[in-house]
Residue, then its C-alpha position, 0 to 999 in steps of 0.5 A: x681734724x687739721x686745716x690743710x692750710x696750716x699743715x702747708x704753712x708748718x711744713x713751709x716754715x720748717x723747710x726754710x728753717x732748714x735751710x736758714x731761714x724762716x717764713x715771716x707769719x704777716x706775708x709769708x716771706x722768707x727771712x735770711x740770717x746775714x751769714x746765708x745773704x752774704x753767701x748769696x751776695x758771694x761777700x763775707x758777713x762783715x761786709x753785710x754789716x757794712x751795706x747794712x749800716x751805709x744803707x740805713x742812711x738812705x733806705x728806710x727798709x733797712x732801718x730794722x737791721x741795724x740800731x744805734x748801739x748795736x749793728x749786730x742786732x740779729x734781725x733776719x734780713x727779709x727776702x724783699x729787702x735783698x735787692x737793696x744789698x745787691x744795689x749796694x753792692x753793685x755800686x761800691x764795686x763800680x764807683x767811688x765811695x763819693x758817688x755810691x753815696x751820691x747815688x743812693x742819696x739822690x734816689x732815695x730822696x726822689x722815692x721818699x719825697x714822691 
């Protein structure tokens, strides 16, 4: 006899592996190859590499996407972690390069500090 438990969860984790994602198995959240964010976010996957690699400067969430040798590393960018993407892109499309940095640098700083 099954757990109806379990049967949910495998049929959740196969639903979203259809449509380009996975549950993560900690806290059941969804996780996003980079190709399926940028259609989300309406940007070529290219520029998801490029929030990616300015964000981990400032945000340490998005730490786990990128690493030193390779910015393609392949890691599925977690649901929660999406809003960080749309920050950035919110602010390269409203201000100049200077103070998108200013901004993300003053922000992150506060909320790591406090």
């Amino acid at each position: 006899m099954s757990c109806p438990q379990f049967d949910l969860l495998l049929i959740e984790t196969i639903l979203a592996t259809d449509q380009g994602t996975t549950a993560n198995d900690s806290l059941d959240e969804l996780e996003y190859t980079r190709t399926i964010v940028a259609g989300k976010l309406k940007i070529p996957a290219i520029t998801i590499v490029r929030y990616l690699t300015l964000g981990t400067d400032y945000i340490p969430a998005l730490k786990a996407y990128v690493s030193d040798d390779d910015p393609l590393n392949g890691k599925q960018i977690l649901e929660s972690n999406i809003k960080y993407l749309e920050e950035i892109q919110y602010l390269k499309l409203h201000y100049l390069p200077l103070r998108v940095t200013e901004i993300l640098n003053h922000k992150y700083t506060l909320l790591e500090s406090g």
